[in-house]
mmCIF file as Biopython writes it, N, C-alpha, C and O atoms, coordinates in Angstrom:
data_model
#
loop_
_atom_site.group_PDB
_atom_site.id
_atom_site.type_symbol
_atom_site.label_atom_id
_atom_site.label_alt_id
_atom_site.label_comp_id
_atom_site.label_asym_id
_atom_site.label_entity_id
_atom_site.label_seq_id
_atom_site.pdbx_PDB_ins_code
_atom_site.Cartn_x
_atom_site.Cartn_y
_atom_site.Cartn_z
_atom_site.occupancy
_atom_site.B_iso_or_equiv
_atom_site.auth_seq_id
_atom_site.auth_asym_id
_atom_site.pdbx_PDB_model_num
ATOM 1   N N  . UNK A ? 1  ? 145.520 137.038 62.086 1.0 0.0 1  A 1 
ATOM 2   C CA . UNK A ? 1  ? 146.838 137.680 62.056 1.0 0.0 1  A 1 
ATOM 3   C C  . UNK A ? 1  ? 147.884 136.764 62.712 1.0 0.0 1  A 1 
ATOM 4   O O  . UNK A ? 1  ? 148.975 136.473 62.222 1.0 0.0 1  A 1 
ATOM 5   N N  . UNK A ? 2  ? 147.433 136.388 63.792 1.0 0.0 2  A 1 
ATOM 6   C CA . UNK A ? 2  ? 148.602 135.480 64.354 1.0 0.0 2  A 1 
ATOM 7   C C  . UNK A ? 2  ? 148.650 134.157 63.803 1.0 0.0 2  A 1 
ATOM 8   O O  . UNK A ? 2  ? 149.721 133.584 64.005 1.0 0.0 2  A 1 
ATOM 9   N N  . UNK A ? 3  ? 147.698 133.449 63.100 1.0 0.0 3  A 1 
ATOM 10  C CA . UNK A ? 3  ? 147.955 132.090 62.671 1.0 0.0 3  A 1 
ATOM 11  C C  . UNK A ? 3  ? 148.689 132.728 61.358 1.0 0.0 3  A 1 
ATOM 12  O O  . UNK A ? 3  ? 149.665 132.013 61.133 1.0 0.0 3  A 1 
ATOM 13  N N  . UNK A ? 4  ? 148.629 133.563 60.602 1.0 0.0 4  A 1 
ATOM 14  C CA . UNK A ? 4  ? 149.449 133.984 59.591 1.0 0.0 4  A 1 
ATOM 15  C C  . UNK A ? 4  ? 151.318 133.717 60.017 1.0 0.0 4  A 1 
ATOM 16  O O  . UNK A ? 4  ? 152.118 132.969 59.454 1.0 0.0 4  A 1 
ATOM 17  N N  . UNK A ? 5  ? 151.589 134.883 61.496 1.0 0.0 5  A 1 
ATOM 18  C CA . UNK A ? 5  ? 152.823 134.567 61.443 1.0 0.0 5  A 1 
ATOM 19  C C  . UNK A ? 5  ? 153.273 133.711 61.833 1.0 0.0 5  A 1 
ATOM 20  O O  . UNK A ? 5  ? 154.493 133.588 61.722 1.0 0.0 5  A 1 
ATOM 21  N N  . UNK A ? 6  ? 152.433 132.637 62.523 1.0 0.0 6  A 1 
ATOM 22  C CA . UNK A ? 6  ? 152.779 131.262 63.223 1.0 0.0 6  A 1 
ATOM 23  C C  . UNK A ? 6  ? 153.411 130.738 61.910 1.0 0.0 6  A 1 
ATOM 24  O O  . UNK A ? 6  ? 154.557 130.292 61.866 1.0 0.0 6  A 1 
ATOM 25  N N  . UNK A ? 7  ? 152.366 130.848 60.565 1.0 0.0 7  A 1 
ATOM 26  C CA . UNK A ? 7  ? 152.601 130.072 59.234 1.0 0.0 7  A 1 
ATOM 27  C C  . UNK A ? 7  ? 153.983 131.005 58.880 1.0 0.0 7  A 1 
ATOM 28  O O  . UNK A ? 7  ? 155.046 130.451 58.600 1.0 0.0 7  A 1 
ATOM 29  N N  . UNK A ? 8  ? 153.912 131.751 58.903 1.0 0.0 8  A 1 
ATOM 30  C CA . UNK A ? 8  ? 155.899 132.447 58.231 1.0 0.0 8  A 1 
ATOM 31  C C  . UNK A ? 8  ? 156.547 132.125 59.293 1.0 0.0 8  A 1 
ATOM 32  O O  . UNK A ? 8  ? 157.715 132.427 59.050 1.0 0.0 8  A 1 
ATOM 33  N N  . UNK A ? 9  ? 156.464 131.586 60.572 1.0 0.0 9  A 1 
ATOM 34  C CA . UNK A ? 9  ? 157.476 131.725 60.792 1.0 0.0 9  A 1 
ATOM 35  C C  . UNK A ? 9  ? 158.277 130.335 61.158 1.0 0.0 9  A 1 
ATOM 36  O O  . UNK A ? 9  ? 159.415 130.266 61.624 1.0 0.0 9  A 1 
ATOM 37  N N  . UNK A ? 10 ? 157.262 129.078 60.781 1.0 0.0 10 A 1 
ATOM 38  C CA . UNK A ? 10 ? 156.723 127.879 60.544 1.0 0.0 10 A 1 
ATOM 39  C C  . UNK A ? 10 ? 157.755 127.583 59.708 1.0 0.0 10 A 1 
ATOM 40  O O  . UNK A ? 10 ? 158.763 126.981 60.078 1.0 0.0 10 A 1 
ATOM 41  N N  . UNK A ? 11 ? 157.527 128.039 58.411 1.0 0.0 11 A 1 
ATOM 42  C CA . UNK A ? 11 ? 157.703 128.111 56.901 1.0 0.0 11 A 1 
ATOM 43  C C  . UNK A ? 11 ? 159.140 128.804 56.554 1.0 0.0 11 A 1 
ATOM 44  O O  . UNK A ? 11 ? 159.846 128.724 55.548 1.0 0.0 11 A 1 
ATOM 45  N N  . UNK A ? 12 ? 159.323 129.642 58.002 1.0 0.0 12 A 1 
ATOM 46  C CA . UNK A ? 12 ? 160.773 130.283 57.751 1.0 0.0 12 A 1 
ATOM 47  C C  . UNK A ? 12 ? 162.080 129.303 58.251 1.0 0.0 12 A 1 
ATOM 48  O O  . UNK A ? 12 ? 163.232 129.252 57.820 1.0 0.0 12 A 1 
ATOM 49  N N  . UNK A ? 13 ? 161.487 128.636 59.216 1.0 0.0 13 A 1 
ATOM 50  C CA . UNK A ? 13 ? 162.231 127.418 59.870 1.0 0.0 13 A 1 
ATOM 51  C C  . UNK A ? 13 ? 162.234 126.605 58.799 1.0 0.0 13 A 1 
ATOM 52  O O  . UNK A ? 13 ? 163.327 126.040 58.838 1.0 0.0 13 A 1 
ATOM 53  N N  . UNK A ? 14 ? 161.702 126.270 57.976 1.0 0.0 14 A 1 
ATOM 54  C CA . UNK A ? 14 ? 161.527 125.150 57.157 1.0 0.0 14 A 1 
ATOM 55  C C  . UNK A ? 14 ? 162.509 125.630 55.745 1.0 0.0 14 A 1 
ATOM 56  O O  . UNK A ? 14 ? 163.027 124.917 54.885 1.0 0.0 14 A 1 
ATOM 57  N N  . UNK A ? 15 ? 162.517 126.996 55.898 1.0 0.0 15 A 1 
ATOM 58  C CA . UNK A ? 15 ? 163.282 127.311 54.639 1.0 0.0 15 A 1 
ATOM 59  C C  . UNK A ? 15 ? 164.855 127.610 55.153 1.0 0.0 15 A 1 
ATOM 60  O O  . UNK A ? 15 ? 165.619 127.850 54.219 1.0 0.0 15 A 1 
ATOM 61  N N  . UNK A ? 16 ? 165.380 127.629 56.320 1.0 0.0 16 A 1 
ATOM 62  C CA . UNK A ? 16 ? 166.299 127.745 56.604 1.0 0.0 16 A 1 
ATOM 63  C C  . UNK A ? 16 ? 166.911 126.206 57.125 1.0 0.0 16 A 1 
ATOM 64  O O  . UNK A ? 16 ? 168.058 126.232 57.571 1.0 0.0 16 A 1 
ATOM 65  N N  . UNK A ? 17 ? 166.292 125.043 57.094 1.0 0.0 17 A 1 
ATOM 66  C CA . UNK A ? 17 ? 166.283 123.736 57.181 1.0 0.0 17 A 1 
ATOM 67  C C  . UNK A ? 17 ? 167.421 123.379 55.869 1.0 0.0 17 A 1 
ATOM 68  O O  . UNK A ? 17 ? 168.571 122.945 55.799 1.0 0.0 17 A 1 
ATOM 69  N N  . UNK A ? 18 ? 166.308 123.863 54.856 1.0 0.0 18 A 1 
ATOM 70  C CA . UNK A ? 18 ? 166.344 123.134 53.431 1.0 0.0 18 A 1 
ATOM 71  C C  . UNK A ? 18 ? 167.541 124.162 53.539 1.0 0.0 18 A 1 
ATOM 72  O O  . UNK A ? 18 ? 168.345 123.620 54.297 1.0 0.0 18 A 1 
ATOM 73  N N  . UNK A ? 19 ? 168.007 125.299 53.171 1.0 0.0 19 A 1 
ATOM 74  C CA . UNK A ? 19 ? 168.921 126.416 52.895 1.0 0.0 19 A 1 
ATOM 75  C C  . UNK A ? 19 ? 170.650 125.354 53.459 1.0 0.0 19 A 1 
ATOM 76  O O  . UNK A ? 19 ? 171.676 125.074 52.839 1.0 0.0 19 A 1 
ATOM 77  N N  . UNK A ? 20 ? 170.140 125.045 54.987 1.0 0.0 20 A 1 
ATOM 78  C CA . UNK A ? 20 ? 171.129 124.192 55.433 1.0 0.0 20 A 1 
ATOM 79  C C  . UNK A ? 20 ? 171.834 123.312 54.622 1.0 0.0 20 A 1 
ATOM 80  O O  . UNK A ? 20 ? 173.018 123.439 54.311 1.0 0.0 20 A 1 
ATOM 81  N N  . UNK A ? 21 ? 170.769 122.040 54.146 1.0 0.0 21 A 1 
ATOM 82  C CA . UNK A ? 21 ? 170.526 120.835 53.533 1.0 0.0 21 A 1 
ATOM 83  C C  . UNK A ? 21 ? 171.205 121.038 51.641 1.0 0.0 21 A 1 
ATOM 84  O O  . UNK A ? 21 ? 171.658 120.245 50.815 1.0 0.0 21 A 1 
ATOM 85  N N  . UNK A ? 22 ? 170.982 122.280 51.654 1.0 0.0 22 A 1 
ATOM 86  C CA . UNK A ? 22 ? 171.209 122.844 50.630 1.0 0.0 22 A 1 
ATOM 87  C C  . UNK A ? 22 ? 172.868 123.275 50.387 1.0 0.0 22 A 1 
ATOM 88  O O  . UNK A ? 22 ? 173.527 122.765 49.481 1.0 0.0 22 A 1 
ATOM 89  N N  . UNK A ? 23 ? 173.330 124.113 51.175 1.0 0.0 23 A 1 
ATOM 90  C CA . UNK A ? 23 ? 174.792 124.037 51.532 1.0 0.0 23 A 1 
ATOM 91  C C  . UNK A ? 23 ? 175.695 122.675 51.903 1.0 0.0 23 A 1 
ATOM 92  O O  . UNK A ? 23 ? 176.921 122.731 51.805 1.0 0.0 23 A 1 
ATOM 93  N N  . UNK A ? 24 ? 175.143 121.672 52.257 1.0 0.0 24 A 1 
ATOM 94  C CA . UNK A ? 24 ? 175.970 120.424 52.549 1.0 0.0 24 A 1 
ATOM 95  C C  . UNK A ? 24 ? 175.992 119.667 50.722 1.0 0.0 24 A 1 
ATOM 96  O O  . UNK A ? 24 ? 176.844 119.119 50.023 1.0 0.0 24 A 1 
ATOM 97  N N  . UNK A ? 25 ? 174.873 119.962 50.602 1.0 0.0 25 A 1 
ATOM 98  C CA . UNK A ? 25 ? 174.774 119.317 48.907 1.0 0.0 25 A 1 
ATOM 99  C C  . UNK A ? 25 ? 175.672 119.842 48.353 1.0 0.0 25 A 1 
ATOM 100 O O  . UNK A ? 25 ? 176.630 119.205 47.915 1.0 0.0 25 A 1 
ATOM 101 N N  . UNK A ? 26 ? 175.521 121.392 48.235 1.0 0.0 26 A 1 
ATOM 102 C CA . UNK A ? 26 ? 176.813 122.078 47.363 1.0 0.0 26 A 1 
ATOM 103 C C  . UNK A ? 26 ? 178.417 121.723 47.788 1.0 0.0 26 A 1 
ATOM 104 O O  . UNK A ? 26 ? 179.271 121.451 46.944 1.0 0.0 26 A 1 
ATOM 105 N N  . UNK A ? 27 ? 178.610 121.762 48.882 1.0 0.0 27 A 1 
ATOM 106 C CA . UNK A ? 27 ? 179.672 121.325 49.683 1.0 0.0 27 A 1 
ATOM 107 C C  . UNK A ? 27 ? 180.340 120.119 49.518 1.0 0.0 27 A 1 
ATOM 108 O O  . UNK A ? 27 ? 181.551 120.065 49.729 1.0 0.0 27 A 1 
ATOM 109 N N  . UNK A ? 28 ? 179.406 118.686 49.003 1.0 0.0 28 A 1 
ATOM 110 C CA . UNK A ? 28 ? 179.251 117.830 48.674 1.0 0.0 28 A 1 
ATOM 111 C C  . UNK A ? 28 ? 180.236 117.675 47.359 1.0 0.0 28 A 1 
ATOM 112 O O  . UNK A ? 28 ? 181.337 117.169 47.143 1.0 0.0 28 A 1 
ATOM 113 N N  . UNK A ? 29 ? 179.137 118.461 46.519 1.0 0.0 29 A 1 
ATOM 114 C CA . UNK A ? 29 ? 178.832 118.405 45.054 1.0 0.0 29 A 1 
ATOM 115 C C  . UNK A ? 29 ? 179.988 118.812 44.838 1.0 0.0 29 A 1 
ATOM 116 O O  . UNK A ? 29 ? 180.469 118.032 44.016 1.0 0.0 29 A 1 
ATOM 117 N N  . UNK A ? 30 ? 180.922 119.802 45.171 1.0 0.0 30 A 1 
ATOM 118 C CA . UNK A ? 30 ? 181.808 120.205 44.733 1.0 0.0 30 A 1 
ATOM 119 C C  . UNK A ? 30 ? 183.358 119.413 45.533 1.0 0.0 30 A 1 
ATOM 120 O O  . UNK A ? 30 ? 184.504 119.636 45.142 1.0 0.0 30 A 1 
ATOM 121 N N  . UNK A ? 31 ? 183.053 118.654 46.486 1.0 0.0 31 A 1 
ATOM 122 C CA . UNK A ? 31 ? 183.950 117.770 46.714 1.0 0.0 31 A 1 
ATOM 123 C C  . UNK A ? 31 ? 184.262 116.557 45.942 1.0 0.0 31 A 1 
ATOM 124 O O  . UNK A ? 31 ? 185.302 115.915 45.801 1.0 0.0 31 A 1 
ATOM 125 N N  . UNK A ? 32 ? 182.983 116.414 45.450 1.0 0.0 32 A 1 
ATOM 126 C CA . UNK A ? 32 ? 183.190 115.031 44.997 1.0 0.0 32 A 1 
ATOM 127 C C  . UNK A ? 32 ? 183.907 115.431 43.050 1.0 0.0 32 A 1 
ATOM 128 O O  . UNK A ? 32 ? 184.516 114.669 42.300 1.0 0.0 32 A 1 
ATOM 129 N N  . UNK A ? 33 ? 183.553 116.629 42.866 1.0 0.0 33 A 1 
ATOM 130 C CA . UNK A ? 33 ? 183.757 117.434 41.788 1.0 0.0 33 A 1 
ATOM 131 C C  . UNK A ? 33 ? 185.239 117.398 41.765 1.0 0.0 33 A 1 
ATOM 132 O O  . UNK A ? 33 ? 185.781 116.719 40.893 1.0 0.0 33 A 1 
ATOM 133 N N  . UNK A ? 34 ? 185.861 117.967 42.512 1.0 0.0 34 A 1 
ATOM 134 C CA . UNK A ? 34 ? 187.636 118.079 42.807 1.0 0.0 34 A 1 
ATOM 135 C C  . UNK A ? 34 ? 187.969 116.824 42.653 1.0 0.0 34 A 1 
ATOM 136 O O  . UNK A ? 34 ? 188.719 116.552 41.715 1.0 0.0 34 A 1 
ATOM 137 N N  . UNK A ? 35 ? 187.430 115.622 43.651 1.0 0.0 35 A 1 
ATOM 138 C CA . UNK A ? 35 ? 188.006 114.498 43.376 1.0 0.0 35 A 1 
ATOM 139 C C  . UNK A ? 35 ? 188.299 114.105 42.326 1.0 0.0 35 A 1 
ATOM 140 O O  . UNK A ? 35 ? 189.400 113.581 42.155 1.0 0.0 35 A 1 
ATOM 141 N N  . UNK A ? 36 ? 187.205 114.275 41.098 1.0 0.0 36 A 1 
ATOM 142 C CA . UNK A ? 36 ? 186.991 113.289 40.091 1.0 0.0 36 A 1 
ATOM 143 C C  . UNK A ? 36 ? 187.649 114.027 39.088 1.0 0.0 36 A 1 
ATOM 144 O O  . UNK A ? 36 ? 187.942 113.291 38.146 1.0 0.0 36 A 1 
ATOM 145 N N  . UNK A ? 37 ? 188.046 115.379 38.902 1.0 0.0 37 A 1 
ATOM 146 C CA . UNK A ? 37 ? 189.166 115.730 38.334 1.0 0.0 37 A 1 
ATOM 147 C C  . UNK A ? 37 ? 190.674 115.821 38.743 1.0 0.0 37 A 1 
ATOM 148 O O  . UNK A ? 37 ? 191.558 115.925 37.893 1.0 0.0 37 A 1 
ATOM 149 N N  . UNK A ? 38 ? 190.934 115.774 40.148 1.0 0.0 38 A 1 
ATOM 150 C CA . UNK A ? 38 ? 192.080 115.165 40.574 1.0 0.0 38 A 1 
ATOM 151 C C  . UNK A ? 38 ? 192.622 113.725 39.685 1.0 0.0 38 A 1 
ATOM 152 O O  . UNK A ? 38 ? 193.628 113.610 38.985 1.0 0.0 38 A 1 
ATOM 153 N N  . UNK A ? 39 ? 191.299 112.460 40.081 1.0 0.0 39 A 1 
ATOM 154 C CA . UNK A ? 39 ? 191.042 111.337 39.511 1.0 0.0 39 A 1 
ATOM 155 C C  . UNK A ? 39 ? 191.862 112.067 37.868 1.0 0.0 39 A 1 
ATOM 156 O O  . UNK A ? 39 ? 193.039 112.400 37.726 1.0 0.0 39 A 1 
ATOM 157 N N  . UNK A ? 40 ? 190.875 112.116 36.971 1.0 0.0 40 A 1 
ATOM 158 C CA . UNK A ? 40 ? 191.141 112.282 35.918 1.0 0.0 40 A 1 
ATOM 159 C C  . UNK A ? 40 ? 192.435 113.211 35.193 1.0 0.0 40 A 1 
ATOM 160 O O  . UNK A ? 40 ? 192.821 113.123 34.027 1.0 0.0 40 A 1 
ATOM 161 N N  . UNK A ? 41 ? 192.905 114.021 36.156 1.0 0.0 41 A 1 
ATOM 162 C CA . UNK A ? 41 ? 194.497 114.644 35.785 1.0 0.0 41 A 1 
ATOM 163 C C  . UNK A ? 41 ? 195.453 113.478 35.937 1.0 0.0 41 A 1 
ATOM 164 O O  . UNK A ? 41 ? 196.581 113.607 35.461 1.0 0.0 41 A 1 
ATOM 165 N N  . UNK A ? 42 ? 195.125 112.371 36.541 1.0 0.0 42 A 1 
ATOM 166 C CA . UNK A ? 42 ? 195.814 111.507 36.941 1.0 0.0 42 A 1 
ATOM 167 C C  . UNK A ? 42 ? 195.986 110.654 35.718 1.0 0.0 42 A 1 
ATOM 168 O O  . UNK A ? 42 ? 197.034 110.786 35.086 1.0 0.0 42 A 1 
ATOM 169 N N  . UNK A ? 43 ? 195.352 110.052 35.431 1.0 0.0 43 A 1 
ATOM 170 C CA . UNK A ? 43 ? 195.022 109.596 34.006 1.0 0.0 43 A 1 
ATOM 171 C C  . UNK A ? 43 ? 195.370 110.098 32.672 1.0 0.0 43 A 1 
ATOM 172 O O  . UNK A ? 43 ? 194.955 109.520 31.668 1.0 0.0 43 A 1 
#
């Protein structure tokens, strides 16, 4: 029972890591997104 929640709660850290890692990408993704149609209205 307890090596179970050691593993969720292991695994919950690890998914709130990536969740993080995950929001900077989108954050990213959509900056670099604005730019490149800024860029291209320009044009």
């Amino acid at each position: 029972m307890t090596a179970i929640y050691i593993y969720i709660q292991h695994n919950f850290r690890l998914m709130v890591e990536v969740c993080k890692f995950a929001d900077i990408c989108r954050e990213m993704q959509q900056h670099f997104t604005r730019k490149f149609i800024k860029q291209t209205k320009h044009v």
